[in-house]
N, C-alpha and C positions, 0 to 999 in steps of 0.2 A: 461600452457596457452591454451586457446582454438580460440586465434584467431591468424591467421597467422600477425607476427610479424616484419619481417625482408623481406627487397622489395629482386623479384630475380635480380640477376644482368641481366640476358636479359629487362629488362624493363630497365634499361638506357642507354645498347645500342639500344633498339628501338625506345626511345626518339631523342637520338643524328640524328639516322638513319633520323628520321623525321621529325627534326629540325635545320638543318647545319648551322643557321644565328646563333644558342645561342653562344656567347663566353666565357657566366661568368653564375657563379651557387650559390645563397646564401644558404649555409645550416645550419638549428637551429635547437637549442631543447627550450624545453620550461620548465623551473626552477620551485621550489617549488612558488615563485611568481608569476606566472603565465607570465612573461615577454620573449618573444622570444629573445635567444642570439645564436650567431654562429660565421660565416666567409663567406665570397666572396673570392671564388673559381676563378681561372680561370678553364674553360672548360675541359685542359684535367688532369686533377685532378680529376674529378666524377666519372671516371668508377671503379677506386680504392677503392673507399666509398663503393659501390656496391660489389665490389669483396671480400674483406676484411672491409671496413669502416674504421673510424677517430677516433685520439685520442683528447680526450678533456679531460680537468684537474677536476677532480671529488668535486673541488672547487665549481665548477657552476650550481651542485646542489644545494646548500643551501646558493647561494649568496641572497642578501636582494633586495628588490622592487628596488633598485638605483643600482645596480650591486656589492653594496661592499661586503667583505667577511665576512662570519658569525665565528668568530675565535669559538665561545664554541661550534660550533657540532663537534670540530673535525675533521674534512674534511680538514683542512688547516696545519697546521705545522706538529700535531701529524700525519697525514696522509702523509706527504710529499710532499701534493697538489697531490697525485698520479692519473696516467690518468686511465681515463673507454676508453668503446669503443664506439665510436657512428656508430649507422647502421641505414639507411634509412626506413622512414615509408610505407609500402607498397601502391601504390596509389596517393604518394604525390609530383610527380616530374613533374612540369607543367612548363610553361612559369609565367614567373611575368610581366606581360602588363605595371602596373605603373611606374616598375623599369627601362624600355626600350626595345625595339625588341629586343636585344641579350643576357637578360637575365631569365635565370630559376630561382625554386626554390624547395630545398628538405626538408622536414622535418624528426630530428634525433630520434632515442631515443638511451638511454644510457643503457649500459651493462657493467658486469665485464669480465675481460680480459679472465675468462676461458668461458664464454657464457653464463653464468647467466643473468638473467633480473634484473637491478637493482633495488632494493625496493623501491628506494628515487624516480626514476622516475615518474611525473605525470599518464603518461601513465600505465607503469606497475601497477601502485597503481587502476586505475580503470579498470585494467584488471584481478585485482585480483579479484574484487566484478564480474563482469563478471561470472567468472569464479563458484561463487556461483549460481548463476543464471541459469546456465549451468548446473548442479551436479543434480539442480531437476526439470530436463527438462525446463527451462522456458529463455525467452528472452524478456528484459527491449525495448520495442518503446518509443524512446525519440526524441525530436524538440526541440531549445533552441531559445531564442525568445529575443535581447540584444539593448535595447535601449544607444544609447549616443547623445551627440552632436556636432554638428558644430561652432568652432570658429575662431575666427581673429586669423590670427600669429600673428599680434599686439594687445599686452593690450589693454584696456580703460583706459581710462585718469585717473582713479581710480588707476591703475596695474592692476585690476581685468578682466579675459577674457571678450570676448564682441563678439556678434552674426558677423557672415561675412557680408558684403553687398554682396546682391544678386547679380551676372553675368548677370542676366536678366534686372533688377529694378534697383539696383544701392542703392536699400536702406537695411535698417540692420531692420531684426523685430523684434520687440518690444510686442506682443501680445501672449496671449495664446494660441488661434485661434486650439483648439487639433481638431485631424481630417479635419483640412483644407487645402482644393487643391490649393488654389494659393502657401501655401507658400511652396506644392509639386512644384509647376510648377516655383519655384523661385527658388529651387534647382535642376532642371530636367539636368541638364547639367553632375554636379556629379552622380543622382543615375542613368542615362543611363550607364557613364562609371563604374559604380559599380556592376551593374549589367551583362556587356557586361567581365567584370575582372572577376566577379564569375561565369561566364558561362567557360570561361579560364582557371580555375585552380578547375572546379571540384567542387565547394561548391553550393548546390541548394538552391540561397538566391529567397526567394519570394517577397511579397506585402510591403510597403512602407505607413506609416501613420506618417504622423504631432502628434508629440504628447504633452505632456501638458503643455511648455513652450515654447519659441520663438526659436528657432533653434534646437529644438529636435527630434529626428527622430526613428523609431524604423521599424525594416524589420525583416522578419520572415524567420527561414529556413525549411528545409520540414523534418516531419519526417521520422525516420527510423528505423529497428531493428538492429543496429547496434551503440551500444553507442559510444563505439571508436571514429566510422567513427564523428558519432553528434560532438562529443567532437575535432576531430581535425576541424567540419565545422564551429565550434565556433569562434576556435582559427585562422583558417586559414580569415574569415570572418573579425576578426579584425584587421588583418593587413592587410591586404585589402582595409579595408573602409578608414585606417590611412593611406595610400599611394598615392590613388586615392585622398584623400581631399586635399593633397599637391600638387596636380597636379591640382588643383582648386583653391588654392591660401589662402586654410584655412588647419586647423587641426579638423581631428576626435576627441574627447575625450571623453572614457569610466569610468571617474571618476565617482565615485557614488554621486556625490555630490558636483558641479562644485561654484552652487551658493547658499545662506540659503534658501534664500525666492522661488527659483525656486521650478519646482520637480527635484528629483534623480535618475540616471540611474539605470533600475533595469536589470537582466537576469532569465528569465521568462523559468520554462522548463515543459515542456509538458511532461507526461511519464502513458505508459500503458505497460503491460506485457501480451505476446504473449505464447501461449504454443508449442509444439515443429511442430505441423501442422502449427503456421501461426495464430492461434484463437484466438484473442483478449479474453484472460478471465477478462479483466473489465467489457466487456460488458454486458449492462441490461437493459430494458426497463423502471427501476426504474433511476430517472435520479440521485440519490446516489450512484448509480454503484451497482457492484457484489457485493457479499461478501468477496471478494480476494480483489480488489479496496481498501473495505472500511480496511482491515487489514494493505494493503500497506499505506494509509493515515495514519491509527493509529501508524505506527512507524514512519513514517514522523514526526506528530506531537508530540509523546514524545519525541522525542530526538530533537529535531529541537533548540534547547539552546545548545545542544554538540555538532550541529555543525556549529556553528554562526562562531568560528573562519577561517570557510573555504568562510562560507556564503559572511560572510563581513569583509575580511581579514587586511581593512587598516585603520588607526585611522579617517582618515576622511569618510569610510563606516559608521560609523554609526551616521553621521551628516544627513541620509538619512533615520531615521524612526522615523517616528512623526506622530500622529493620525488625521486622517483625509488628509492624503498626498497619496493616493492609495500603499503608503509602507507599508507591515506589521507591528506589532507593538507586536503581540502577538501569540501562538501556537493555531491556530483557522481554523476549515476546515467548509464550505459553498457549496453552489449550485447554478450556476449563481451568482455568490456572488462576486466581488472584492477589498469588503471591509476585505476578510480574506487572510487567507496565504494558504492556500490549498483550493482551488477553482476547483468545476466539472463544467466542462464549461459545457451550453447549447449542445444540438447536437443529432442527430440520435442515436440511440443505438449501433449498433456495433462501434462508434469512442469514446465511452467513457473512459476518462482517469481524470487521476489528474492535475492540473496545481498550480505549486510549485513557488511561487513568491516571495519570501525571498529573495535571494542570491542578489549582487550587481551587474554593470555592468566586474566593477575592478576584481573580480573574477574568480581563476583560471578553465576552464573550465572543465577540467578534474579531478579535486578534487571537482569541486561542484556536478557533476555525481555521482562521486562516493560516497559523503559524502551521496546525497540523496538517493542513490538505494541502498544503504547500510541498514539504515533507513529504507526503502521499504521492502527489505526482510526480515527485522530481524521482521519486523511485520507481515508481511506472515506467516514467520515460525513462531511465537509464539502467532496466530491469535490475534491480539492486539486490541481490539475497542476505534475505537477513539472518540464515546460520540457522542451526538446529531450534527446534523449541525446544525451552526448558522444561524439565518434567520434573513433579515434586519441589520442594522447595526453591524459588525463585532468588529468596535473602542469599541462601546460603551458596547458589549460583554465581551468584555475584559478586562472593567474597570472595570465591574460589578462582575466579576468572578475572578480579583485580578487577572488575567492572564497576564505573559510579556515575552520577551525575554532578552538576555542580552544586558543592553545601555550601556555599553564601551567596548572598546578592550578587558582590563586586565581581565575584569569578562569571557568574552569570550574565550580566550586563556585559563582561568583556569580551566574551563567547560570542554573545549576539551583533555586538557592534564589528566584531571579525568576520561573522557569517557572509562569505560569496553567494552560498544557497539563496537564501533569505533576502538577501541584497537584493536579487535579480528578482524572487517573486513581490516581494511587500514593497521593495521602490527602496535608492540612497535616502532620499528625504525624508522618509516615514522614519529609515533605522536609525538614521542622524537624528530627528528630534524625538523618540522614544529614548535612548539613550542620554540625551541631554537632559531630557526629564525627570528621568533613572537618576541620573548623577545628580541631581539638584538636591532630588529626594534623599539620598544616602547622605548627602552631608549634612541635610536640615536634620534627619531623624539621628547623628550622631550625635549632632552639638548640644542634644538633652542632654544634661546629667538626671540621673534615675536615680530612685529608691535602692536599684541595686549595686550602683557606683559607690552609694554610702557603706551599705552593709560590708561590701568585698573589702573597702581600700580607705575606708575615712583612719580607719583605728589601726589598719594591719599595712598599709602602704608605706 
């Protein structure tokens, strides 16, 4: 690996040093679902982690989106539930402001007993592609950009969630109003403390826009040459935003797709490739990029079907791509364009990069990294062209050119589990037990019968 992995242990005694009030320390990792799981610690239990690190049961890699166990990878019985080791992420041990003035928070990753990195790890998995990146001198700049929304802890009267009433107003909105400042200044009380928490733990959340439903919100982080770092400011960012909004008297939700008729949460990732000076080699005065750019696009978009499974990992992901919904719909790259999936923003020549809008909000953030940069370079190295950009409408591109992604889970999942590409960059054992977890998850979430099982088929079957 080539980036420093494992925090040293004087950074938590120089945390304690300078922080005597913490008495409690939550420490996670973050599962093939993308879900933060761990423990609360009392205090003086951390320096241990640091000096040696925690055992956690190597189950909790390939638990399911709900925390249950995934019996067919293996990891469970035949394994013995055996533990790994967890060891702290360098850089990650801060105060948690929502949690309460005395406590911290660390982030883990997992390893095997003799020092190994473990494969199944989110992290390691996008440290492997890294590490490609690395080999022929080059470094991925990425910014991840995560739209969700703001709800009642109480249903509506429906059971279906329902916008908060503003702390300010008193009322709940109803409008699309995308880009509008009142209904910033209706939430100003949250994104102050959202903001003031991610200045706290290290994540550099930026700008705040209203976006194109009634309590949707989308904030931007800064980028940087460092994926890792992006990928834990992802993750660090959303539990954050879900902490702070319960401290507001609502909940965050990054579901991709809360309501039909709404829009869908997407995560939006910005990515140019830097050469080993620091030199943006997207950049061109052609506002289609370099030549390097448009290669990196080209594998973007061929493979972008292999890797929907990570894109839109949950059955209800892909209730969130519908034409004419600024969701993708199809493997399409543009210029100024947002009616496509790979879009060159606008901008000065040296900031030219790609912007990958596929993936969902529910998405693991470290395998969406990696799924794309993966993608990225296998098109680099195999200078891949990726065809005309489309100009003007993207949808209707795509209809015309028989162009699509996969619309269900199962097509998805089986795309991915076929991927050669993806095989060789993310590892067999990553795609084998992602996939198995996948499958576990489709038949648990089938075997509900629903509300809307009744409606369709109780009277008219």
């Amino acid at each position: 690996m080539t980036h420093p992995m494992v925090a040293d242990p004087q950074e938590c005694r120089d945390f304690l040093a300078a922080n005597p009030q913490v008495k409690f320390a939550e420490v996670f990792f973050t599962s093939l679902a993308g879900v933060p799981r761990g423990k609360r610690l009392r205090i003086h239990e951390l320096q241990a982690i640091y000096d040696y690190g925690r055992f956690l049961p190597g189950s909790i890699l390939v638990v399911d989106v709900t925390g249950a166990d995934c019996e067919d990878t293996g990891l469970v019985w035949e394994d013995g539930d055996a533990d790994r080791r967890a060891r702290p992420v360098p850089g990650t041990l801060t105060l948690a402001p929502w949690l309460g003035d005395d406590m911290a928070q660390v982030m883990l990753s997992l390893y095997e007993l003799d020092g190994t990195a473990n494969d199944l790890d989110p992290r390691h998995v996008l440290a492997k592609v890294l590490d490609r990146f690395a080999a022929d001198g080059l470094t991925p700049v990425v910014a991840c950009e995560l739209e969700f929304y703001l709800v009642d802890v109480e249903p509506g009267p429906d059971g279906a969630p329902q916008p908060p009433r503003s702390a300010l107003t008193g009322r709940r909105p109803h409008g699309v109003e995308v880009y509008g400042l009142p209904e910033l200044e209706a939430i100003s009380p949250f994104l102050r403390e959202l903001w003031a928490t991610a200045d706290a733990i290290g994540v550099p959340l930026e700008g705040a826009i209203s976006e194109f439903a009634p309590s949707q919100v989308e904030l931007t982080l800064k980028h940087k040459p460092d994926a890792l770092r992006a990928a834990d400011d992802g993750l660090l960012y959303k539990r954050a935003a879900k902490g702070v909004a319960l401290r507001h008297g609502c909940e965050a939700t990054f579901m991709a797709k809360p309501w039909a008729d709404r829009a869908g949460n997407g995560f939006h990732v910005h990515v140019s490739v830097n050469d080993a000076a620091g030199n943006n080699l997207c950049a061109s005065e052609d506002l289609e990029g370099s030549a390097l750019l448009k290669c990196a696009i080209g594998g973007m978009k061929a493979l972008m079907g292999d890797c929907m499974a990570i894109l839109a990992p949950n059955a209800n992901s892909y209730r969130r791509f519908k034409a004419n919904s600024y969701a993708p719909v199809a493997p399409t790259w543009g210029v100024n364009n947002r009616t496509v999936s790979l879009r060159v923003p606008a901008g000065p020549a040296p900031t030219r990069h790609v912007e990958h809008r596929v993936a969902g909000a529910d998405a693991n953030p470290y395998l969406v990294l990696a799924a794309l940069l993966a993608c990225a370079h296998h098109g680099i190295t195999h200078k891949i062209d990726p065809g005309p950009a489309v100009v003007g409408d993207g949808y209707a591109a795509a209809k015309a050119e028989k162009a699509s992604l996969p619309t269900n889970w199962f097509d998805a999942v089986g795309l991915f589990d076929r991927s050669a590409v993806l095989r060789d960059y993310l590892g067999d054992r990553f795609v084998d037990m992602f996939v198995s977890v996948k499958r576990t998850e489709q038949a648990r979430f089938f075997e509900v019968v629903t509300a809307l099982d009744y409606d369709w088929y109780l009277r008219n079957a």
